[in-house]
C-alpha positions as CSV (number, residue, x, y, z in Angstrom):
1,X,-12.7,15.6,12.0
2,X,-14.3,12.0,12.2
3,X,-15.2,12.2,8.8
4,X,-11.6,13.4,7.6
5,X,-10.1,10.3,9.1
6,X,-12.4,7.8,8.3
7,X,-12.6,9.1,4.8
8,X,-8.7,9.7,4.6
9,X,-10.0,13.2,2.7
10,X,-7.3,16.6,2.5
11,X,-9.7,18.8,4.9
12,X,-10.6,21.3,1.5
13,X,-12.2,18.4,0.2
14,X,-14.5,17.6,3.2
15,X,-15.6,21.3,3.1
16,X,-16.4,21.0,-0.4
17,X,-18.4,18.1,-0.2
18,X,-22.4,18.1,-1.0
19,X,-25.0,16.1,0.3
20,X,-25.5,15.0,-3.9
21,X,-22.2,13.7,-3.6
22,X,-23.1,10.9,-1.1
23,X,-24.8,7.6,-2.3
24,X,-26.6,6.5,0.5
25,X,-27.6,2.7,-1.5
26,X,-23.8,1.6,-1.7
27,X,-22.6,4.6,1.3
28,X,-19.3,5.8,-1.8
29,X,-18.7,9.5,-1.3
30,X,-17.6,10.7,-5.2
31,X,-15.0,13.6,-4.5
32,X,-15.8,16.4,-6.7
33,X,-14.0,19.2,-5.3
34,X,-12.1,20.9,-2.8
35,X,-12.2,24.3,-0.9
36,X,-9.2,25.8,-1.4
37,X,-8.1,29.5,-0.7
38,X,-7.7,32.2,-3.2
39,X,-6.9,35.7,-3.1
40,X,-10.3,36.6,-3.5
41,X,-11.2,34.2,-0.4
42,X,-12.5,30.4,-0.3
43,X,-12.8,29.2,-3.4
44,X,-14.3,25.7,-5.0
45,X,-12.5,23.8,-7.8
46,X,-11.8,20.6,-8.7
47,X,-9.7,17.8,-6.7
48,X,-5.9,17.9,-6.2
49,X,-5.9,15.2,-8.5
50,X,-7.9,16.9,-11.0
51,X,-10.3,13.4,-11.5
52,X,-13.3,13.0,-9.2
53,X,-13.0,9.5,-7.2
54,X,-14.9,6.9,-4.9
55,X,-14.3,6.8,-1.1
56,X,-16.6,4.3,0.8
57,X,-18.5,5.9,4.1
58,X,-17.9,3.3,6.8
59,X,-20.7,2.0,9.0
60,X,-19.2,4.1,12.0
61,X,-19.9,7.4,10.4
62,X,-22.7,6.7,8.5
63,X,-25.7,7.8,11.1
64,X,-23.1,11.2,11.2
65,X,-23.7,11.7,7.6
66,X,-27.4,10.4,7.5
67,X,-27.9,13.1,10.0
68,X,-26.5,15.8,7.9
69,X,-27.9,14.8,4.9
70,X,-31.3,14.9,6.6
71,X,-30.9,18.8,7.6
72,X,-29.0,19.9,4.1
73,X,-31.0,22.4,2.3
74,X,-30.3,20.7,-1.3
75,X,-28.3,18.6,-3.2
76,X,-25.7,21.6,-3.7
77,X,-25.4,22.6,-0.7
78,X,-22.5,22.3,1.9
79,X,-22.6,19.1,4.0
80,X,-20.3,20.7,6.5
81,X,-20.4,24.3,7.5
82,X,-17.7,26.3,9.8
83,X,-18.9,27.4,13.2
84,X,-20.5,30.4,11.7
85,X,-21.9,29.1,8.5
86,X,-19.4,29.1,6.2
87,X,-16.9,27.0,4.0
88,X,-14.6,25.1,6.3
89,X,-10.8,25.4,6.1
90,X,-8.0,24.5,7.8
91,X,-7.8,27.3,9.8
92,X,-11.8,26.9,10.7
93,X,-10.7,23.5,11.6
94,X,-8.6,24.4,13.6
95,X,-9.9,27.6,15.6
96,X,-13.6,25.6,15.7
97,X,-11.9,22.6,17.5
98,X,-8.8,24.0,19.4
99,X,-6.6,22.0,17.5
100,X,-3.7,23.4,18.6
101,X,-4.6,23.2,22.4
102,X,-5.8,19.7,22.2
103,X,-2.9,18.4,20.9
104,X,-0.6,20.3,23.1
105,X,-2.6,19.3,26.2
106,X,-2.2,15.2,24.6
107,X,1.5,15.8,24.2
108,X,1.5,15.3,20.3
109,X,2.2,19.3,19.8
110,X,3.8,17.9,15.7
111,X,0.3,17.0,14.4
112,X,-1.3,18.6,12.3
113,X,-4.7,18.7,10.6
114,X,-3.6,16.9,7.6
115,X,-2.3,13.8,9.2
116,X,-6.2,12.8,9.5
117,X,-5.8,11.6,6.1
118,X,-2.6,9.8,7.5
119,X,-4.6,8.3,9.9
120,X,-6.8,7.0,7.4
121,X,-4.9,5.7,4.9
122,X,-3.0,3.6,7.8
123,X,-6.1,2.3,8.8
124,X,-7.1,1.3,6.1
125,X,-4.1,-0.5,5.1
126,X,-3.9,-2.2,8.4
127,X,-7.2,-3.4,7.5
128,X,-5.6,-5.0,4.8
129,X,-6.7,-2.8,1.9
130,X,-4.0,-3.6,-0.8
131,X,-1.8,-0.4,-1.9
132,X,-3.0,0.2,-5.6
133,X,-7.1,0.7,-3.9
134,X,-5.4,3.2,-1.1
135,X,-4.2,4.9,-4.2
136,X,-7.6,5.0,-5.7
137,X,-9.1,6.6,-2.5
138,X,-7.0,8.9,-2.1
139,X,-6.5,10.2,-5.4
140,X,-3.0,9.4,-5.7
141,X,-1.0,9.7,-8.5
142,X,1.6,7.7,-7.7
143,X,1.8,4.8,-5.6
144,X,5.3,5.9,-3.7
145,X,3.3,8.9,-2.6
146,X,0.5,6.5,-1.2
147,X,3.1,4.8,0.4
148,X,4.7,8.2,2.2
149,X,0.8,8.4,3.9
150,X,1.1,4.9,5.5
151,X,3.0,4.3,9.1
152,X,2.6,1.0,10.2
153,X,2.6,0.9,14.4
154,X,4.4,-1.6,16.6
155,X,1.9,-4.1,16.7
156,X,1.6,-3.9,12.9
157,X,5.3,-4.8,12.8
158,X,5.2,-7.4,15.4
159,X,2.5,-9.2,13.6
160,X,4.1,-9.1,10.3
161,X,6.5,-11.1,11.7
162,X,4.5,-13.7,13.3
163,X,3.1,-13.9,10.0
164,X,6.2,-14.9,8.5
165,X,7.2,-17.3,11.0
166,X,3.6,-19.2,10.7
167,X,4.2,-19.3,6.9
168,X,7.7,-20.7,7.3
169,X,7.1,-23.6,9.9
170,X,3.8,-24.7,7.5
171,X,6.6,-24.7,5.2
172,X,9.1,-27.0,7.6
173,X,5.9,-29.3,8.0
174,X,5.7,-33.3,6.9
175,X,4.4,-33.1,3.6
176,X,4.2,-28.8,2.9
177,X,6.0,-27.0,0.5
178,X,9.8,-26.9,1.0
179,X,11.6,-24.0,1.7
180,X,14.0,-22.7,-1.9
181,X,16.5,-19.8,-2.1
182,X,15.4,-17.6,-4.7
C-alpha cells in the first residue's frame, strides 16, 4: 500500500511490476504493465495508457524495494506477491489488509483502494510538482483528468493565499513592480 501511494500507481500496475523494472542507479520505476482481471483469471497486459512511463521511487520506500529486489527470484518475476503467492488485485488488496475494516474503524468508510493514487498525485503536487510532470507519472492522457486526481487540503488553500498576499505587498513596496489591471 506504501508503494501505491508514494508511487501514485492504479494497484494492477503495482502487481504487475518486476524487479527489472526498477533502476536502482537513478531509483525510476518504468511501468510496463498492469494486472488486470480476465475471464480466464489475472491476466498481464500493457498499461492503461497503453505507453510504458517513468515514476521516481522516493528515498522513503526505497530500503522497501531494495529489500524486495534482494529476495526476487529474477528479473521477471513479481516484486509483489498476494498473501498466498499470487498476482495481487484489488480484491487481494483488500482481503490481505482489511481494507474495509480499517477504514471503517478510522471513520473514512468512502475510501477506496484507488484513492492511493489520489493520495499521491496530491502529494506530489503539494510538493510543488507542476501539472504537465503529474501527468507524465501517472500516465495521463489528458491533463483535466490529472487535475480530477488532485485535492488540495486546508492548509494548502490557506497558504496559497498567503502567497498571494506576500507577492502583492512586494508589489505595494518603494521601488517594486506596481500593481496593473489586466
Amino acid at each position: 500500500m506504501l508503494f501505491a501511494a508514494c508511487t501514485a500507481a492504479r494497484i494492477g500496475e503495482v502487481s504487475g511490476v518486476r524487479p527489472g523494472d526498477i533502476d536502482r542507479k537513478t531509483w525510476t520505476w518504468t511501468v510496463r504493465r498492469q494486472t488486470t482481471p480476465a475471464p480466464s483469471g489475472l491476466i498481464d497486459k500493457g498499461t492503461k495508457g497503453k505507453r510504458t512511463r517513468h515514476v521516481p521511487v522516493i528515498v522513503e520506500i526505497r530500503d522497501l524495494i531494495a529489500h524486495r529486489l534482494d529476495a526476487a527470484k529474477g528479473p521477471d518475476s513479481r516484486l509483489f506477491y498476494g498473501p498466498r503467492g499470487g498476482r495481487i488485485s484489488t480484491a487481494v488488496l483488500r482481503d490481505a489488509t482489511h481494507w474495509d475494516e480499517v477504514v471503517t474503524r478510522m471513520g473514512f468508510e468512502h475510501l477506496r483502494r484507488h484513492d492511493l493514487r489520489h493520495t499521491g498525485l496530491t502529494w506530489l503536487a503539494d510538493a510543488g510538482v507542476l501539472t504537465h510532470t503529474l501527468q507524465k507519472i501517472a500516465g495521463h492522457g489528458s491533463i483535466t483528468t490529472t487535475q480530477r486526481y488532485l485535492h488540495p487540503d486546508r492548509r494548502a488553500i490557506d497558504e496559497a493565499g498567503t502567497a498571494l498576499s506576500a507577492h502583492l505587498t512586494a508589489r505595494r513596496s518603494p521601488g517594486g513592480p506596481h500593481l496593473r489591471a489586466v
